[in-house]
C-alpha positions as CSV (number, residue, x, y, z in Angstrom):
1,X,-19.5,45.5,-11.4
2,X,-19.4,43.4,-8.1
3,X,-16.3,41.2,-7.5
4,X,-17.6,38.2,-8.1
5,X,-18.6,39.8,-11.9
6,X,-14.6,40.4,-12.4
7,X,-13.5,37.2,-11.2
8,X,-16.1,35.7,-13.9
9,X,-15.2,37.6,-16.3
10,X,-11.9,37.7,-16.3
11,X,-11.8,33.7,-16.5
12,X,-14.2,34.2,-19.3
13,X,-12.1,36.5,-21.3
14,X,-10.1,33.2,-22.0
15,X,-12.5,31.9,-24.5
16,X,-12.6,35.1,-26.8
17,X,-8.3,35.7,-26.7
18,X,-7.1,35.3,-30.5
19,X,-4.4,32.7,-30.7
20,X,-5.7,29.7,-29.5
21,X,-4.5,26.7,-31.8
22,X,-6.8,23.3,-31.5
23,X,-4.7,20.5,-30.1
24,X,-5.8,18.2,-32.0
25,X,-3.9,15.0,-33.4
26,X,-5.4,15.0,-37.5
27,X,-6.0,11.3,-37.8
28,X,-8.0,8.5,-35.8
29,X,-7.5,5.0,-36.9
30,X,-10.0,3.8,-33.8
31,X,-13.0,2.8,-36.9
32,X,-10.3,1.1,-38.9
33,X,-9.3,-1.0,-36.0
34,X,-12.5,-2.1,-34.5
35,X,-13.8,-3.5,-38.1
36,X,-10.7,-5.0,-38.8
37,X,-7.4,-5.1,-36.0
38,X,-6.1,-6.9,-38.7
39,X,-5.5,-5.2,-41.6
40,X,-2.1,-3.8,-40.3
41,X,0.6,-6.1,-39.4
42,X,2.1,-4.4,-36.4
43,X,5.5,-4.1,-35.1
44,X,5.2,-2.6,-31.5
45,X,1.4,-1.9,-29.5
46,X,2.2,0.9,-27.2
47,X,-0.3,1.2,-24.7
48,X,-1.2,5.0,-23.4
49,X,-0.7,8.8,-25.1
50,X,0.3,10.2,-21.9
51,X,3.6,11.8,-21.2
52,X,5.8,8.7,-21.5
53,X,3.5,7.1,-24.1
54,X,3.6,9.9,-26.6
55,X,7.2,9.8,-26.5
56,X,7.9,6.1,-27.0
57,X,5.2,5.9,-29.9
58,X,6.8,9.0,-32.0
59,X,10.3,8.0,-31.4
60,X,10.0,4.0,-32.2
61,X,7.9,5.8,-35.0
62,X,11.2,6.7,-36.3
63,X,12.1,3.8,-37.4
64,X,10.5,3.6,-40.7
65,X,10.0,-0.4,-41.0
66,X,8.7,-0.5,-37.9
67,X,4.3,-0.6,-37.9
68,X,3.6,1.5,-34.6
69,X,0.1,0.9,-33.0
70,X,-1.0,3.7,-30.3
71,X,-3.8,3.0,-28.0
72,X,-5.2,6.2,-26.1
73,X,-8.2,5.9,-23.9
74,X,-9.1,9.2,-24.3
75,X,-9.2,11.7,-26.9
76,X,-7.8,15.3,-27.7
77,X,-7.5,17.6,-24.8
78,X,-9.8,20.9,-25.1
79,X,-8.7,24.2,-26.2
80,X,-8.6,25.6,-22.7
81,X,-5.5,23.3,-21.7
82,X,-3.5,25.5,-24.0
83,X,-3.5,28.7,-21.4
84,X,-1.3,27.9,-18.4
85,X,-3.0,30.2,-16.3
86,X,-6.2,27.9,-16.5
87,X,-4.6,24.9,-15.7
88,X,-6.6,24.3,-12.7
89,X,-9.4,24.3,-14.4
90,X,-8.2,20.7,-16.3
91,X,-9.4,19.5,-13.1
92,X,-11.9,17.1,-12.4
93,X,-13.2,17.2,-16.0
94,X,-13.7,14.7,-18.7
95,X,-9.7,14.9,-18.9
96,X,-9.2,13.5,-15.7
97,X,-9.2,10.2,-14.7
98,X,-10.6,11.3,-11.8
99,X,-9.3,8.6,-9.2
100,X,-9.3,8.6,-5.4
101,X,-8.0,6.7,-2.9
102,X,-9.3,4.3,-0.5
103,X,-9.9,5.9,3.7
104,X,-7.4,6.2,5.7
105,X,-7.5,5.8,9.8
106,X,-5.6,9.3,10.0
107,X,-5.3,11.6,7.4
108,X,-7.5,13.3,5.0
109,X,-10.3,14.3,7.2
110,X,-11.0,17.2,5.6
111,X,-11.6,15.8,2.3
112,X,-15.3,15.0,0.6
113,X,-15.8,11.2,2.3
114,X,-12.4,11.1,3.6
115,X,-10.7,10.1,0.2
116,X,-7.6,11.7,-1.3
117,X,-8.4,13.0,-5.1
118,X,-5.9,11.7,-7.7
119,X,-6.0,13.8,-11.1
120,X,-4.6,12.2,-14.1
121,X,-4.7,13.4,-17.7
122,X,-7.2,11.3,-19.7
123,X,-6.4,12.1,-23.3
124,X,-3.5,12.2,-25.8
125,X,-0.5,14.0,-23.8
126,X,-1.6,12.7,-20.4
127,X,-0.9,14.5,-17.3
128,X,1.4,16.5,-19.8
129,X,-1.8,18.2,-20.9
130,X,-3.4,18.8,-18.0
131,X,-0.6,19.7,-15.4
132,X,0.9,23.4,-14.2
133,X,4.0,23.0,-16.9
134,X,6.4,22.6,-14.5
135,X,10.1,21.6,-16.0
136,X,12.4,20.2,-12.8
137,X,14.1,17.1,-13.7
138,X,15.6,16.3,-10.4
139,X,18.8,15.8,-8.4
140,X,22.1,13.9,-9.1
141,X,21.5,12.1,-5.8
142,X,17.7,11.2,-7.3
143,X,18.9,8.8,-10.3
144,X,22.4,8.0,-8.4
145,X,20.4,6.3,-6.1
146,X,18.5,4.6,-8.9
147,X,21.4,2.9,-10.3
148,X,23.5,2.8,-6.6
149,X,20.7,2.4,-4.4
150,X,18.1,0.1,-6.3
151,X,20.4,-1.7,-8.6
152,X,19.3,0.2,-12.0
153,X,22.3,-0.1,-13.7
154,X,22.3,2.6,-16.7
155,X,19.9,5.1,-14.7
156,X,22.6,7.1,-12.9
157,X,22.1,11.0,-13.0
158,X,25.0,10.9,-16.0
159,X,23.3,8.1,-17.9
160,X,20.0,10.3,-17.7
161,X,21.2,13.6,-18.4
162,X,21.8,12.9,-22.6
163,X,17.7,12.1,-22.7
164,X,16.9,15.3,-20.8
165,X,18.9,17.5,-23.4
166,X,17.5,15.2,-25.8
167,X,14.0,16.2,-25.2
168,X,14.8,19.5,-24.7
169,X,14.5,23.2,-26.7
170,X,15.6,25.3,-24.2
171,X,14.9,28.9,-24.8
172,X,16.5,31.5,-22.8
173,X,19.3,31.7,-24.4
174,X,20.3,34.0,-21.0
175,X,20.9,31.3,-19.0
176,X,21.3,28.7,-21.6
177,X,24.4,26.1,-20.5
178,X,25.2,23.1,-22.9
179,X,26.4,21.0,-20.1
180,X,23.0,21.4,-18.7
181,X,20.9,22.2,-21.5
182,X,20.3,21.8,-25.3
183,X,18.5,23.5,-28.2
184,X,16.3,22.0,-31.3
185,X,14.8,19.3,-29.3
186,X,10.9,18.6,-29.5
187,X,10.0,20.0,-25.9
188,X,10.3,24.0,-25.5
189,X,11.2,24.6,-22.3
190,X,10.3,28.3,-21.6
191,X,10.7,30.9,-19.0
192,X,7.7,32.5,-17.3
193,X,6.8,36.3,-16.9
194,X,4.4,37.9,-14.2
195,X,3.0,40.9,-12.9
196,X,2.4,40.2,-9.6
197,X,3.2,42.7,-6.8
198,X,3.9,39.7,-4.4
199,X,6.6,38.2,-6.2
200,X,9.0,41.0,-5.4
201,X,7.7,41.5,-1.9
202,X,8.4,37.2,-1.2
203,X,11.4,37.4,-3.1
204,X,12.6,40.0,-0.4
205,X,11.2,38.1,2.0
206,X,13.0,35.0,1.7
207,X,16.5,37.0,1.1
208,X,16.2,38.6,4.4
209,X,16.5,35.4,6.0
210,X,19.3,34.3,4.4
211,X,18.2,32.5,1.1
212,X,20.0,32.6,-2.2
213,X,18.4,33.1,-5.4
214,X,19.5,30.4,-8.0
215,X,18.9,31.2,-11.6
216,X,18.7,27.5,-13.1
217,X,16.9,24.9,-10.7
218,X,18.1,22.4,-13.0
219,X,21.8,22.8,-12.4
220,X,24.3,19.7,-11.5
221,X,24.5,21.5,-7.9
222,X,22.0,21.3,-5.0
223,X,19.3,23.4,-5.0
224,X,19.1,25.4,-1.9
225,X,17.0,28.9,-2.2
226,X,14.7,30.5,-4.0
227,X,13.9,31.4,-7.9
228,X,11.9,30.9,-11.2
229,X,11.3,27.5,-12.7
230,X,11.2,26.7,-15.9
231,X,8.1,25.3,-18.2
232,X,6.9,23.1,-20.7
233,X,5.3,26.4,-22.7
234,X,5.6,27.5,-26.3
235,X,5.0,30.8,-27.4
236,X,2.7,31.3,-23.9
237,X,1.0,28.3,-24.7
238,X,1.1,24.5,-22.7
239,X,3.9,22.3,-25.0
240,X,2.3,18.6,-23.7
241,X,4.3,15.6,-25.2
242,X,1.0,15.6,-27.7
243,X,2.4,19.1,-29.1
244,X,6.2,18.3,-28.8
245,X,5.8,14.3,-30.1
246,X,3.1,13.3,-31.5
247,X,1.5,15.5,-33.7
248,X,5.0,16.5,-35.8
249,X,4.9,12.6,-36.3
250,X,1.5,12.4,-37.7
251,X,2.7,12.2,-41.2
252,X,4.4,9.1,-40.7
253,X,2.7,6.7,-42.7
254,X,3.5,3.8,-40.1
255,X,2.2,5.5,-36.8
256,X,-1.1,4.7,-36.0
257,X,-3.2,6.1,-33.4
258,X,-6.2,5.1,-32.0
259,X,-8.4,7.4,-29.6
260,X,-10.6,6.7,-27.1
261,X,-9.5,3.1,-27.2
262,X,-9.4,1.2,-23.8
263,X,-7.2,-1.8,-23.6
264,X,-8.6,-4.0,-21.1
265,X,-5.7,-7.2,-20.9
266,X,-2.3,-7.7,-22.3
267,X,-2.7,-11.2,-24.5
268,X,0.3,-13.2,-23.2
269,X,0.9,-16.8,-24.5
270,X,3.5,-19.3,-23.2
271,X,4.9,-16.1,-21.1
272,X,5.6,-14.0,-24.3
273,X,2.9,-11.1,-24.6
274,X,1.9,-11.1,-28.0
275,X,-1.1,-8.3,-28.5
276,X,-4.3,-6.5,-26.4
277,X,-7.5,-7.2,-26.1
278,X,-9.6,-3.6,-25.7
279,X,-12.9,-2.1,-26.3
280,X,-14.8,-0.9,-29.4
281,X,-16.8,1.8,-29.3
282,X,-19.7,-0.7,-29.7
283,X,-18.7,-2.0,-26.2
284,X,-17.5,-4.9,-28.1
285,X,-14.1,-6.2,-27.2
286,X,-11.8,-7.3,-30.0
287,X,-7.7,-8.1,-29.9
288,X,-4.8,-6.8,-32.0
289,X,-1.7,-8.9,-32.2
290,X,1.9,-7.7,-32.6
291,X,5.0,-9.4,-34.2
292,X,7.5,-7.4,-30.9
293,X,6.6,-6.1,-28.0
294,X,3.6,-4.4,-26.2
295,X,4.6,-1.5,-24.3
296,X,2.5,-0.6,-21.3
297,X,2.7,3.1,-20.6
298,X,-0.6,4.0,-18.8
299,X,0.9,5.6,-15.7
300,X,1.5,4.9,-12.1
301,X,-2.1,3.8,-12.0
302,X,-3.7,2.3,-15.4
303,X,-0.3,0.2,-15.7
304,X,-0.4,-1.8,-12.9
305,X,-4.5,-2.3,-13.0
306,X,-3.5,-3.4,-16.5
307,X,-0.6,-6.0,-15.6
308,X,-2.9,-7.4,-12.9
309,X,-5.7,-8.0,-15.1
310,X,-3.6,-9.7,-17.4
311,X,-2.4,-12.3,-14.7
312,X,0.7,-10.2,-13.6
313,X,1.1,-9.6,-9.6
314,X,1.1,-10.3,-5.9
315,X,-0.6,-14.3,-6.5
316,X,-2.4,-14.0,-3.5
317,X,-4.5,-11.1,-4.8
318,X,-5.1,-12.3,-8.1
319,X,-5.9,-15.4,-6.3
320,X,-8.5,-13.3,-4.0
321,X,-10.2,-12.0,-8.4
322,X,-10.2,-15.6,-9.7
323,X,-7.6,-14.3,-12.2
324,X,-5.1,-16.8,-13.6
325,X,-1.7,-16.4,-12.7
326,X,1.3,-15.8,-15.5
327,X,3.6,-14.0,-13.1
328,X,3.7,-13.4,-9.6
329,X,5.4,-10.3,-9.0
330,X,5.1,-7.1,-6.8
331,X,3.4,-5.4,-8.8
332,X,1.0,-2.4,-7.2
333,X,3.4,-1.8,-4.7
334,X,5.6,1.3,-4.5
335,X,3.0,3.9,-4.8
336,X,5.0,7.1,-4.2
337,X,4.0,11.3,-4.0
338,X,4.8,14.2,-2.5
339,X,2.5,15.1,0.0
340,X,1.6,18.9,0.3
341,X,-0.1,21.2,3.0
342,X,-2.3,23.7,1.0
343,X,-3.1,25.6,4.3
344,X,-0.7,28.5,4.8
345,X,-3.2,31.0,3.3
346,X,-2.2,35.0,3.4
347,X,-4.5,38.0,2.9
348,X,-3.9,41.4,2.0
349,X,-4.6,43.6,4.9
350,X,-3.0,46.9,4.1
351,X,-5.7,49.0,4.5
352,X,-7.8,50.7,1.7
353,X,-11.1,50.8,0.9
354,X,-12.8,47.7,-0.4
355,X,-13.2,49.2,-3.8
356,X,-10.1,49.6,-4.3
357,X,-8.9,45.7,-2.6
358,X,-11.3,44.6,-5.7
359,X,-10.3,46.9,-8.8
360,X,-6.7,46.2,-7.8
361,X,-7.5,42.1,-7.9
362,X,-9.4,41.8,-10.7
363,X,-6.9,44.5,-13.0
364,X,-4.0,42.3,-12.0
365,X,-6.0,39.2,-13.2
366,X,-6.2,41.3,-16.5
367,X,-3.1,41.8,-16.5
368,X,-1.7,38.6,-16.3
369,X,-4.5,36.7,-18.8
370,X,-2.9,39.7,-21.4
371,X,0.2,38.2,-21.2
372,X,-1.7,34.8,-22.9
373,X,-2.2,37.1,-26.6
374,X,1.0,38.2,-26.7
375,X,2.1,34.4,-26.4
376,X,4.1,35.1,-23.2
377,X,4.1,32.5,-20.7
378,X,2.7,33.0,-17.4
379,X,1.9,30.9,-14.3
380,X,1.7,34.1,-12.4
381,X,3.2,34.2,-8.8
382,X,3.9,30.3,-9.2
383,X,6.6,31.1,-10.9
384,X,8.2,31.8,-7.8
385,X,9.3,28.7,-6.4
386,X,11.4,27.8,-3.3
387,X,13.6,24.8,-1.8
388,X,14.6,24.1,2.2
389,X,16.4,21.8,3.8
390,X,14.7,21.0,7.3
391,X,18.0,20.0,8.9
392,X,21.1,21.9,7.8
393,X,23.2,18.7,7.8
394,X,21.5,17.9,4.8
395,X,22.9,18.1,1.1
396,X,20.4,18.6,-0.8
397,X,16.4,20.0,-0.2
398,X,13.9,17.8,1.2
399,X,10.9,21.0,1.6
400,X,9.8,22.8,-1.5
401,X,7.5,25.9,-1.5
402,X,5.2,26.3,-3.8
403,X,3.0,29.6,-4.0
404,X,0.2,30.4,-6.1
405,X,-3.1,33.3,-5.5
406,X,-6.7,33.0,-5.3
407,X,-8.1,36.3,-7.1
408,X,-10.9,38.1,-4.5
409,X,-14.1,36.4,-4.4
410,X,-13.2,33.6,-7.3
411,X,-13.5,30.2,-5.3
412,X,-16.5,29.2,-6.4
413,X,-16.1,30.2,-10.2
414,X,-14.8,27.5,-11.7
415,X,-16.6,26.1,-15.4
416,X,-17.6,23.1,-13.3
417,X,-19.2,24.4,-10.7
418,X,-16.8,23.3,-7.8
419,X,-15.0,25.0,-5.4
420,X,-11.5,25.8,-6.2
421,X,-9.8,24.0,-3.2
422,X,-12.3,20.6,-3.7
423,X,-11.0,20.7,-7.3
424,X,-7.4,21.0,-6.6
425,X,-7.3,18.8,-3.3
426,X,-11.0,17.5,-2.5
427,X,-12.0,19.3,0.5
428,X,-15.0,19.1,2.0
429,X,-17.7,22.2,1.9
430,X,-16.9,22.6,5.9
431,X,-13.2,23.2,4.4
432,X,-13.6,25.3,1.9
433,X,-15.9,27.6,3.5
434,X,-13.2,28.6,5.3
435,X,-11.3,29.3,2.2
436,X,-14.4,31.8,1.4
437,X,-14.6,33.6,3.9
438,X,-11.4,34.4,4.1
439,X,-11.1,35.3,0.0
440,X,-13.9,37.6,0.7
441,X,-11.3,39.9,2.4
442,X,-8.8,40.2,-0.4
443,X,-6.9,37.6,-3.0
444,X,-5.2,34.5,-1.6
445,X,-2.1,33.6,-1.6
446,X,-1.4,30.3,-0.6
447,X,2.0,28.8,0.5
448,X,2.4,25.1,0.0
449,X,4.7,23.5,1.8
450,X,5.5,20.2,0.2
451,X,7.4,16.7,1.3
452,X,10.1,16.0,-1.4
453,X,11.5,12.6,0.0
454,X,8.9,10.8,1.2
455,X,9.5,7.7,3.4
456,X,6.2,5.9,2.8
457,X,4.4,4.3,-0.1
458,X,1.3,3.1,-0.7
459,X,-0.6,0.4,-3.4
460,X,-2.6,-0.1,-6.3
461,X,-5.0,-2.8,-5.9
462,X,-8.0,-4.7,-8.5
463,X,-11.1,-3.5,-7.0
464,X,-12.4,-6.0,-9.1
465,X,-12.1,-8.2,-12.2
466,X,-14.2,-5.4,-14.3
467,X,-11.6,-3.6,-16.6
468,X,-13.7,-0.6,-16.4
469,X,-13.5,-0.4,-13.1
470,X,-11.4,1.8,-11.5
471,X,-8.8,0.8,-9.3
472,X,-8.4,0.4,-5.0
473,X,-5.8,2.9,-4.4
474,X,-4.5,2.4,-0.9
475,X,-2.4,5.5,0.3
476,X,-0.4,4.6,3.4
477,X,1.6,8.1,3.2
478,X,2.7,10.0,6.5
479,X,2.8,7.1,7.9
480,X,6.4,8.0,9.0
481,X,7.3,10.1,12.5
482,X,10.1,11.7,10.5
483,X,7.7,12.9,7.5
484,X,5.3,14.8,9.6
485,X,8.5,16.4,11.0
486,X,9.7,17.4,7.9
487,X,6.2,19.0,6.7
488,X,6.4,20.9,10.3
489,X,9.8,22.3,9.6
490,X,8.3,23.4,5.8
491,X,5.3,24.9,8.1
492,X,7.5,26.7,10.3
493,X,9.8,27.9,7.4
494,X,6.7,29.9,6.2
495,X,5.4,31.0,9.4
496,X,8.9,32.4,9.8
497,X,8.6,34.2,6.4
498,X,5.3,35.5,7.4
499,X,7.0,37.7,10.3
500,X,9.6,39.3,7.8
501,X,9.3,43.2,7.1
502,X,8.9,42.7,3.9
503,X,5.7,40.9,4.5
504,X,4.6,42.6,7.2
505,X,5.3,46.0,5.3
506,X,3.1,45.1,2.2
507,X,0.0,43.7,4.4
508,X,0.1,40.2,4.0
509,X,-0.9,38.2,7.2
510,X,-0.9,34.7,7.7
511,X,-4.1,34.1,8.9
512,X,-5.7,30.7,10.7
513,X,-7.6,28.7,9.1
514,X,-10.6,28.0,11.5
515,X,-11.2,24.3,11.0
516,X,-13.9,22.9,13.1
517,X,-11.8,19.4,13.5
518,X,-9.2,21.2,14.9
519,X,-11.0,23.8,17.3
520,X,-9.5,22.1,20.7
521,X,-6.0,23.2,19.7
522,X,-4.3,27.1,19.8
523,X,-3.5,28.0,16.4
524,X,0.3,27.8,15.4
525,X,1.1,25.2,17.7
526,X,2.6,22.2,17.0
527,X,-0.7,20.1,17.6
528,X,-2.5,22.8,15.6
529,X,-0.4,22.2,12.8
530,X,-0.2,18.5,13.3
531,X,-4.2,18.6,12.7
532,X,-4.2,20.6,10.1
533,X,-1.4,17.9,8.3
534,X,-4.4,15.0,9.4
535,X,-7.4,16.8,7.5
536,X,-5.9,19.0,4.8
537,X,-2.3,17.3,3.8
538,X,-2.8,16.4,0.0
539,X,-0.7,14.0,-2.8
540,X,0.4,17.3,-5.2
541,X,-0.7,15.2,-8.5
542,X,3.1,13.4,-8.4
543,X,1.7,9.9,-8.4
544,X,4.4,7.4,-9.0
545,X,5.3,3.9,-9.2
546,X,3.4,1.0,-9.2
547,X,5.9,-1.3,-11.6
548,X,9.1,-0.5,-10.0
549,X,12.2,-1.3,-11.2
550,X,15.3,-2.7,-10.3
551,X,17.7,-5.3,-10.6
552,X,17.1,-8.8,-12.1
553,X,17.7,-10.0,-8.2
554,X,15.5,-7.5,-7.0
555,X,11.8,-9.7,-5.8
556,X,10.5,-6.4,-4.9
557,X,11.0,-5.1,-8.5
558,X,8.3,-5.4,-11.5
559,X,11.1,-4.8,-14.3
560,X,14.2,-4.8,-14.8
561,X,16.7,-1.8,-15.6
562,X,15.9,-2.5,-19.7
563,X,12.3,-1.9,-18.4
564,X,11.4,-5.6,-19.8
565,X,8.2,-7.2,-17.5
566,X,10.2,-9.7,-15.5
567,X,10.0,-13.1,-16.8
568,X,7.5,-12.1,-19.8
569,X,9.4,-11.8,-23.0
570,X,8.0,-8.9,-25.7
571,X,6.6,-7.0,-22.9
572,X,7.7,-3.6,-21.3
573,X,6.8,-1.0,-19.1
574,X,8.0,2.7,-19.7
575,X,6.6,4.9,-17.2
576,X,6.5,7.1,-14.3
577,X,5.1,3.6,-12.5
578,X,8.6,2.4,-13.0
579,X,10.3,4.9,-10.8
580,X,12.0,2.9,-7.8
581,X,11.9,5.9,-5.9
582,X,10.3,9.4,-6.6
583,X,12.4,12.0,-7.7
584,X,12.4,14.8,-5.5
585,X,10.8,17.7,-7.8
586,X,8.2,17.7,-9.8
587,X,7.7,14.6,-11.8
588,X,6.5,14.9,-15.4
589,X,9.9,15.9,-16.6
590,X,11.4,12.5,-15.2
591,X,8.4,10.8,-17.4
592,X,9.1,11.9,-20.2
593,X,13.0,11.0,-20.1
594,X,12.0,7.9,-19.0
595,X,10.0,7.9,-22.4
596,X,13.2,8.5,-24.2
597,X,15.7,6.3,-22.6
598,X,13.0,4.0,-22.9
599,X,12.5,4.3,-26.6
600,X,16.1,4.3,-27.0
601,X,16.3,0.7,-25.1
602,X,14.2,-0.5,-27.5
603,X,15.8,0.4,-30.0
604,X,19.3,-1.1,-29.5
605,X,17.7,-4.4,-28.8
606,X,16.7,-4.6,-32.4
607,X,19.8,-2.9,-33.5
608,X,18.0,0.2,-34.9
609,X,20.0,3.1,-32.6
């Protein structure tokens, strides 16, 4: 059996494992809507399943006079989301959105026509069902600034904390802290397991030079070190807010979902929004009216194409679409993400036969897919996460490290036929060939290093008046001195790693990647590195804002701290586009309590909490 054959076969082995359970929410009221939206009087129109959306529809669900309508644009996610190792393999599927951005003078010239890939979950759960399951919430500085900083009032880190806890079932009872943590909530928040030989050999690694090992990244205190995070996993399989949320609601008789449903406009008269107009099936477009509010929660992208299309943003660029104008506001603006460097790439050079390189890659691949039918969680060496302060006078980490392996010879074995690196980060065929070659001398393991608090933003513009059209996504990122400097410092953090005994002891060598764009310059130099941050530096699927928020004062702001649409009345947004600043982990956890708080606003307006 040649490598490749493994590889293949491994992956495949997926699809026979006992234990899958369809994700699959049991009702659609899509055919009841289109032939008549009227039938139902409805309370509250939420628009979008994602991570956010899911949440605000089962929780204003709870309230049992309330008629809740759910509009999802896709459907239900596939079996194969449920297996965290195959995550990447949500990518660049019919569960993605799929968007990319607009050229950029600088960066990305290593990607397929010079245009960053944004992946988004199309479906019910969102980006919660197609995402790598990471649970980081982020730091007391993150939301402090939100309510200090941006003028959020009731977004500070301990205003936030009670919707965390309320989300959360968190399951090691090891490490479990009330003050940090709670139990019984709808999201099971899981520790990982792996077999991986290089988790103990990093793990040394990064002690020897002086890094701490913290054993709850989700603690009150800074993070500075390295460690496990924790996942949205249940019983080794993904928990997306579709799992957690939705579906335990689906017997409430006054939840209604609709699936592949695109709204198209929010229906706004005399500045109060009072329904949607979206599309049939039939391609026909028809409008459902509600007697409260809409709630836009389509993510950092859909909701502020929405909002413009409805007559909400910057009046000169409506003005530019011929769209009427309801509110001028900001909206677009704010695009936020932390920008990664996929590019430190190790190999195993310890020397053995090749036979032996290959039998050893693809048993550990068995190895860690086994732990998937004995419903253990597993993200395999990902697990092993790290965070770096660049400067020491900082408090709190502005570099995190995130590692995951290529098994030998598996780039190009993905279901959809594209190359492992052009799925995760779009890279051209010159790019990824490099990638081959050098995954044709052992497994990969790629270090990431990855830009927590980013400096610049960019925008979400109408590429045109078509709502079926998507978006001009204008990324203006690294466009700050101090950001590349930041990313070098990450670089040089791993480089550093790479000369440990530990590393050096089990094999692994950092090796250069041989781009043709970036032949005039010695490798490991600073103008090495700073080309390789111009063609291969990549948005790590944390796409936020769009509708940000802040104070009632605030002109740059979208909504206000209740998340209400500034100067529309029954109109909200609850979002990760709301975000006036990014937090500085990984995002999906922030959604989601932004779901809840969110839910929880609404509720005390109408004197339900």
């Amino acid at each position: 059996m040649n490598a490749k054959t493994i590889a293949v076969t491994a992956f495949c082995m997926v699809s026979v494992l006992q234990g899958y359970h369809a994700i699959i929410y049991p009702s659609d009221y899509a055919s009841a809507l289109y032939e008549d939206p009227t039938q139902v009087t409805f309370d509250f129109i939420v628009v979008g399943g994602g991570s956010a959306g899911a949440t605000v529809a089962a929780r204003l669900s709870e309230i049992p006079e309330w008629n809740v309508l759910l509009l999802e644009a896709g459907g239900d996610p596939p079996e194969i989301t449920e297996n965290p190792l195959l995550w990447t393999q949500n990518l660049r599927t019919k569960f993605d959105w799929e968007f990319f951005s607009e050229k950029n003078d600088i960066f990305f010239k290593g990607m397929e026509q010079e245009r960053c890939i944004l992946s988004r979950g199309f479906g019910l759960g969102g980006s919660s069902s197609i995402n790598a399951m990471i649970y980081l919430r982020g730091t007391v500085e993150d939301f402090n600034q939100w309510k200090n900083k941006y003028g959020c009032r009731g977004w500070g880190y301990e205003d936030v904390l009670p919707y965390f806890k309320k989300s959360e079932d968190f399951v090691d009872t090891c490490r479990f802290n009330s003050e940090f943590h709670s139990q019984g909530g709808p999201l099971t928040v899981t520790p990982l397991e792996t077999f991986d030989p290089a988790y103990k050999v990093i793990a040394e690694a990064e002690q020897s030079i002086h890094l701490i090992e913290v054993n709850d990244f989700n603690r009150k205190e800074p993070v500075i070190g390295y460690g496990n995070f924790d996942s949205t996993t249940r019983n080794g399989r993904r928990c997306s807010t579709l799992k957690a949320f939705l579906i335990p609601s689906s017997s409430r008789p006054n939840l209604y979902v609709a699936k592949n449903t695109i709204v198209t406009k929010v229906l706004i008269k005399d500045d109060v929004a009072v329904g949607v107009e979206f599309k049939c099936s039939s391609d026909e477009f028809k409008s459902v009216y509600c007697t409260k509010e809409v709630v836009i929660c389509a993510g950092s992208i859909k909701s502020p194409q929405l909002l413009m299309l409805s007559g909400i943003g910057p009046k000169e660029h409506l003005n530019d679409h011929g769209i009427p104008i309801i509110k001028d506001l900001p909206v677009g603006f704010n695009l936020q993400d932390h920008m990664s460097v996929p590019a430190l790439v190790f190999t195993d050079r310890k020397c053995r036969p090749m036979e032996d390189i290959i039998n050893e890659s693809g048993d550990l691949l068995k190895k860690e897919i086994s732990l998937y039918s004995k419903n253990i969680s597993s993200l395999g060496l990902s697990k092993l996460m790290t965070f770096y302060k660049s400067n020491d006078d900082l408090e709190y980490p502005d570099v995190q490290i995130i590692k995951f392996r290529i098994p030998f010879n598996s780039t190009n074995t993905f279901p959809n036929k594209i190359n492992v690196f052009t799925n995760m980060f779009g890279y051209t065929k010159e790019v990824t060939n490099v990638y081959d070659e050098l995954n044709l001398l052992s497994d990969l393991i790629v270090m990431t290093p990855i830009l927590l608090q980013p400096l610049s933003t960019g925008r979400v513009m109408l590429n045109s008046i078509n709502p079926l059209d998507k978006p001009k996504i204008v990324l203006n990122y690294l466009s700050c001195d101090e950001e590349i400097e930041t990313l070098l410092k990450g670089i040089e953090f791993v480089v550093k790693l790479s000369k440990t005994k530990s590393m050096i002891d089990a094999g692994l060598v950092l090796e250069e990647l041989k781009l043709s764009n970036c032949a005039d310059y010695l490798w490991n130099t600073g103008d090495y590195w700073i080309c390789v941050i111009q063609n291969l530096a990549a948005p790590f699927y944390h796409v936020v804002g769009g509708c940000k928020m802040g104070s009632e004062d605030d002109p740059y702001s979208v909504v206000d701290p209740k998340l209400r649409v500034k100067g529309i009345t029954g109109m909200r947004v609850i979002d990760s586009s709301v975000m006036p600043k990014i937090v500085s982990v990984n995002t999906n956890a922030a959604s989601i309590m932004i779901g809840e708080k969110g839910s929880d606003i609404i509720k005390e307006c109408y004197g339900k909490l």
